[in-house]
C-alpha positions as CSV (number, residue, x, y, z in Angstrom):
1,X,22.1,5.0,14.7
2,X,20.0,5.9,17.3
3,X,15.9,6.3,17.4
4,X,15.7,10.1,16.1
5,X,12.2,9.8,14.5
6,X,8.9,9.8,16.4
7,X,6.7,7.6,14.1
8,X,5.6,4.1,14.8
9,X,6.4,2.6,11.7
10,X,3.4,-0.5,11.6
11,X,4.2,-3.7,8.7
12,X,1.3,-6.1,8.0
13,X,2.7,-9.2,7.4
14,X,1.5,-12.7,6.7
15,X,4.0,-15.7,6.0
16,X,6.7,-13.0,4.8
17,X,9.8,-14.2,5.9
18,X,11.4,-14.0,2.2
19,X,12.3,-10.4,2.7
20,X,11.4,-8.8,6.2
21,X,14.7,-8.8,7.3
22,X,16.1,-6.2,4.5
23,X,13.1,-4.1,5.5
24,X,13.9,-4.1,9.3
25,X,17.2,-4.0,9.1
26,X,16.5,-0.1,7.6
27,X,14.4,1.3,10.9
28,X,16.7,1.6,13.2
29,X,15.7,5.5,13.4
30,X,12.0,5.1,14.6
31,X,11.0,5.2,17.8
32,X,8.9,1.8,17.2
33,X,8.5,-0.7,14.9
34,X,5.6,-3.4,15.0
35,X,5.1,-6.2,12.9
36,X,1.2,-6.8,12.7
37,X,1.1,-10.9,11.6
38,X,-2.1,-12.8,10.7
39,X,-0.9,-16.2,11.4
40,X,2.5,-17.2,9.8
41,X,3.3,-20.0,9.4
42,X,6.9,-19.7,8.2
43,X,9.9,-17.5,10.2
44,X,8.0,-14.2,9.8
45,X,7.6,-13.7,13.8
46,X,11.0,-15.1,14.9
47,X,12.7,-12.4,12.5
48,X,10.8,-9.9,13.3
49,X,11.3,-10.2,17.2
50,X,15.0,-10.3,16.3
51,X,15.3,-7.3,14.5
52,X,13.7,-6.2,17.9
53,X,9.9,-5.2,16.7
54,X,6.9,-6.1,18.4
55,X,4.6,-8.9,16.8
56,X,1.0,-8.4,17.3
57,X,-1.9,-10.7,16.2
58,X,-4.7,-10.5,14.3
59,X,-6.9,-12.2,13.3
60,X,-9.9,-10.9,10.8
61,X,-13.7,-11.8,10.9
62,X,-14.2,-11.1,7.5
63,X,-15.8,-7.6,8.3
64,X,-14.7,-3.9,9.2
65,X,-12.2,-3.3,11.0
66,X,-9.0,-4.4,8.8
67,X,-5.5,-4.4,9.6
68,X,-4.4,-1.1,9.6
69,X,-7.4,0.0,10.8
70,X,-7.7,-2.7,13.5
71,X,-4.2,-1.7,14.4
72,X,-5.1,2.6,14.8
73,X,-8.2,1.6,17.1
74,X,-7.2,-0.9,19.7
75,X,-2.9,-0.6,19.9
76,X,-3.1,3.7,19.0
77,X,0.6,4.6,18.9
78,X,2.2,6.9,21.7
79,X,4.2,8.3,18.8
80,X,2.6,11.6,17.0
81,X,3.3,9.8,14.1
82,X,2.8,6.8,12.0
83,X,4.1,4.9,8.9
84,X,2.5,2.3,7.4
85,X,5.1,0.0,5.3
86,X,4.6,-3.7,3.6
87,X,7.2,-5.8,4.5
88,X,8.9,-5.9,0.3
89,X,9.5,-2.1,1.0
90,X,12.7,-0.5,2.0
91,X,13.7,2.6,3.1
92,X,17.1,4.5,3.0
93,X,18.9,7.2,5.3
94,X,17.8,9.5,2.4
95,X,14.5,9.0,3.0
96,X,14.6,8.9,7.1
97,X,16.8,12.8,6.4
98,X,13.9,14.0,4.3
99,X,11.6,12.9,7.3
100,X,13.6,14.4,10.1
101,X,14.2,17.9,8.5
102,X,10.0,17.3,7.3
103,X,8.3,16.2,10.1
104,X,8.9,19.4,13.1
105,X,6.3,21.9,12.7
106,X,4.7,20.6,9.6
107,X,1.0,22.1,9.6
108,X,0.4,18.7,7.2
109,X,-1.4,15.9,8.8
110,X,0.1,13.7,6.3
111,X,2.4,12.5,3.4
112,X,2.1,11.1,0.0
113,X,5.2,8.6,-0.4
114,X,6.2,7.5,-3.9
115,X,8.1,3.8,-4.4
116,X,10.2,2.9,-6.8
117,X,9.1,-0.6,-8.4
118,X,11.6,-3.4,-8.9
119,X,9.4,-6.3,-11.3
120,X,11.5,-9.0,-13.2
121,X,14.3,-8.1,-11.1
122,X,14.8,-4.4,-12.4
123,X,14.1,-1.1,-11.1
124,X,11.1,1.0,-13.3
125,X,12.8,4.2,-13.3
126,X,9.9,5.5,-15.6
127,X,5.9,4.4,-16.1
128,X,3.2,5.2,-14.2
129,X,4.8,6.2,-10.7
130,X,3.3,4.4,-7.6
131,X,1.8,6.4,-4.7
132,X,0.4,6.0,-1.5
133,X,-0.7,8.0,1.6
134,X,1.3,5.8,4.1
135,X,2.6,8.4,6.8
136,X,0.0,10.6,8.6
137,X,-0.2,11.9,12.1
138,X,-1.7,9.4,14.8
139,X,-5.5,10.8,15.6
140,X,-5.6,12.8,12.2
141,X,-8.3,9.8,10.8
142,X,-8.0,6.0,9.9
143,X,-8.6,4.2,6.2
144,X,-12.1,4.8,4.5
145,X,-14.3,2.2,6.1
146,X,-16.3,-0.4,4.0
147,X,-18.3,-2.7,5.4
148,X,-17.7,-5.4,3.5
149,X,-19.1,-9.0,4.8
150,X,-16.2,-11.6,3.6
151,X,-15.5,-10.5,0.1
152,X,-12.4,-11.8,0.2
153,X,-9.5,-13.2,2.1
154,X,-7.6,-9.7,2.3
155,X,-7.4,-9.0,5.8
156,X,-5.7,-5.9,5.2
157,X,-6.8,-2.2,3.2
158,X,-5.1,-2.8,0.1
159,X,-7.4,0.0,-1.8
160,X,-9.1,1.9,1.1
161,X,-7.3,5.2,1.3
162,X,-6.8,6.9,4.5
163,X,-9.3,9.7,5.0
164,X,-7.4,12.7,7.0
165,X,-8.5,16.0,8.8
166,X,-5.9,18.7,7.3
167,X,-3.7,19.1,4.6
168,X,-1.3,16.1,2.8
169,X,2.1,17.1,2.0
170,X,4.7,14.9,-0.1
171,X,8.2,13.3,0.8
172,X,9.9,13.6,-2.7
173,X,13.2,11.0,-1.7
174,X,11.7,7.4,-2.9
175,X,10.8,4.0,-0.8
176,X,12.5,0.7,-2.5
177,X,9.3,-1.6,-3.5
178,X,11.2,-4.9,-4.0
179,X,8.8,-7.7,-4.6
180,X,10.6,-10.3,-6.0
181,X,8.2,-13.1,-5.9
182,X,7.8,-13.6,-9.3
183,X,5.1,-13.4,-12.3
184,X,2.8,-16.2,-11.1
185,X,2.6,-14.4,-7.5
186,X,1.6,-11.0,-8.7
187,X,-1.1,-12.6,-11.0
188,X,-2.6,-14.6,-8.2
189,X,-2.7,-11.4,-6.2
190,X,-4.0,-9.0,-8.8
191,X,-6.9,-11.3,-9.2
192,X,-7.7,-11.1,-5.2
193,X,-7.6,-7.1,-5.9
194,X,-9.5,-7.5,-9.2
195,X,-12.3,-9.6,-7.4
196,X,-12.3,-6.7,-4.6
197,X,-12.1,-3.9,-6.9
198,X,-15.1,-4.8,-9.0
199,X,-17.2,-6.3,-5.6
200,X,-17.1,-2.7,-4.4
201,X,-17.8,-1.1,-8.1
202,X,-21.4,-2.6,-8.4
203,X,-21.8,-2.2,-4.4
204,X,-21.5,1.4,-5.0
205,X,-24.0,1.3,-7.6
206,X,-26.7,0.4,-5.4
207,X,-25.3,2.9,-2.3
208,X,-24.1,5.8,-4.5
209,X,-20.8,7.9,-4.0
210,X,-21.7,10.7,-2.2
211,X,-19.6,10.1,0.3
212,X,-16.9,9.6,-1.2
213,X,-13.9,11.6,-2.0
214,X,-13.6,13.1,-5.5
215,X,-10.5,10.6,-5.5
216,X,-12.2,7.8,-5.2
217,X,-15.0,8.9,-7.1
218,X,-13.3,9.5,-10.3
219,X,-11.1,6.5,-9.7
220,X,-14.3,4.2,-9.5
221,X,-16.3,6.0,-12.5
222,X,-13.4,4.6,-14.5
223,X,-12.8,1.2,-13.3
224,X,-15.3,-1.1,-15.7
225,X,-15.0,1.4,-18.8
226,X,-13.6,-0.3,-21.7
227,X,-11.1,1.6,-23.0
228,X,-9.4,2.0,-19.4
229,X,-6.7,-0.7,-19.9
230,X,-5.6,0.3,-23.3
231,X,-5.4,4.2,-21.5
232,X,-3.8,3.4,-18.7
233,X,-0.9,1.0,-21.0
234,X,-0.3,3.8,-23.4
235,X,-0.1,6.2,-20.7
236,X,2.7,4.2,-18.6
237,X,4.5,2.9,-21.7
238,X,4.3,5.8,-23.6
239,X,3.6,9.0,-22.1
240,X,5.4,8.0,-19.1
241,X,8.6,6.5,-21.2
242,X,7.6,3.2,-19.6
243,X,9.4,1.9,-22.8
244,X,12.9,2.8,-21.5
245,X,12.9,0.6,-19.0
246,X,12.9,-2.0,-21.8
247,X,11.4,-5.9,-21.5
248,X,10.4,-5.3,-17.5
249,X,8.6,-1.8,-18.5
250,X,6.8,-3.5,-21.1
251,X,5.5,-6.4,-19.3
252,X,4.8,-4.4,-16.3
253,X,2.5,-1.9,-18.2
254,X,1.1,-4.7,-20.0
255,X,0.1,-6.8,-16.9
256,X,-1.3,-3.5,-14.9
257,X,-3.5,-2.8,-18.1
258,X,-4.5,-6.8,-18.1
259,X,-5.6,-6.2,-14.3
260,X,-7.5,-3.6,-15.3
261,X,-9.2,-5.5,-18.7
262,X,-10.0,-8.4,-16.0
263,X,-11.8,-5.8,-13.3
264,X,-14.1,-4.4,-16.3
265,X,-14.7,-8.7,-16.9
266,X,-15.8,-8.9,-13.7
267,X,-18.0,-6.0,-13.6
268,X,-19.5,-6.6,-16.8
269,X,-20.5,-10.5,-15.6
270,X,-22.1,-9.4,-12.2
């Protein structure tokens, strides 16, 4: 099918040659597609330049600009639009319809997206539902900026929400969030997160949140409290009939409210 939305859809990658293909193999519809790579070592380039995206390098200093951010500043899309997508995410032709009938004369400068999460090999149909703010207009704003100085080895914003002049609207048909890489992956990268996470709770401490949104201020009010993780497992499990999706909804709420348990640690030790 050919090109019919103008959005630049933009995938960070790095040494993700596992499942780019499926994810490329779904954009045929946008006008460009652009793999930003940090070094692979593996196939990650050679499939992406033949599923016919442009590969970009970057390559991080340890200090603002990320990624995304990076990406927005020095290669600004020609497209009014712009989707950012990791390469375990899929799209459908549902979800490129919803866009197409979405995008023309939307007053919105951009679009929550929800995903539905595949973990031990099953779709969550229930729990707590994952959101992001991953399609905005190109020139509408950029993620928050932290100036962090080598926190960490993520080189891309994996927590820094994008801050946008207008209103944010929502496309209701769901992305595919297929990582299949197993338990011991998703610990070792919840502990990156967890070390971020609590790095930029006692940073704001000292610096305040003022100038923050009242997203982000409630969200890091909560992170450290003690009673957080058991909240946030009853509320997926439970509440949000995490429970039906049997063994996998279990663990999943389980291991999200462990993440959580190991931020407050890591607070509470600084």
């Amino acid at each position: 099918m050919a090109a019919d939305l103008p959005i630049t859809v933009v995938i960070p990658v790095r040494n993700e040659e596992r499942g780019l293909a499926t994810c490329l193999a779904r954009l045929s519809r946008f006008t460009r597609v652009v793999v930003v790579d940090s070094g692979s070592t593996d196939r990650t380039c050679d499939i992406a330049r033949a599923h016919g995206a442009d590969v970009i390098q970057f390559s991080w200093n340890g200090r603002f600009p990320k990624k995304r951010n990076w990406f927005l500043r020095e290669h600004r899309p020609a497209t009014p639009w712009v989707l950012f997508l990791d390469a375990d995410e899929i799209v459908d032709d549902a979800f490129c319809d919803e866009l197409a009938a979405m995008l023309p004369g939307t007053p919105h400068a951009g679009f929550w997206l929800t995903y539905d999460n595949w973990f031990m090999g099953q779709r969550l149909r229930h729990g707590t539902p994952n959101r992001k703010l991953a399609l905005f207009r190109v020139g509408s704003g950029e993620y928050e900026r932290i100036d962090e100085d080598h926190w960490s080895e993520l080189d891309m914003e994996i927590h820094e929400h994008p801050v946008l002049a207008g209103s944010i609207g929502e496309i209701r048909t769901r992305i595919d969030h297929r990582d299949d890489r197993g338990l011991d992956h998703w610990q070792r990268r919840h502990e990156a997160y967890a070390q971020w996470e609590a790095r930029r709770v006692i940073l704001l401490r000292g610096t305040g949140m003022q100038d923050l949104t009242e997203r982000q201020r409630t969200k890091y009010r909560l992170l450290g409290a003690w009673w957080l993780p058991a909240a946030y497992f009853l509320d997926g499990y439970v509440r949000r009939l995490g429970l039906l999706d049997g063994r996998a909804g279990f663990w999943h709420a389980w291991m999200k409210a462990t993440y959580f348990r190991r931020i407050g640690q890591l607070i509470r030790a600084s």
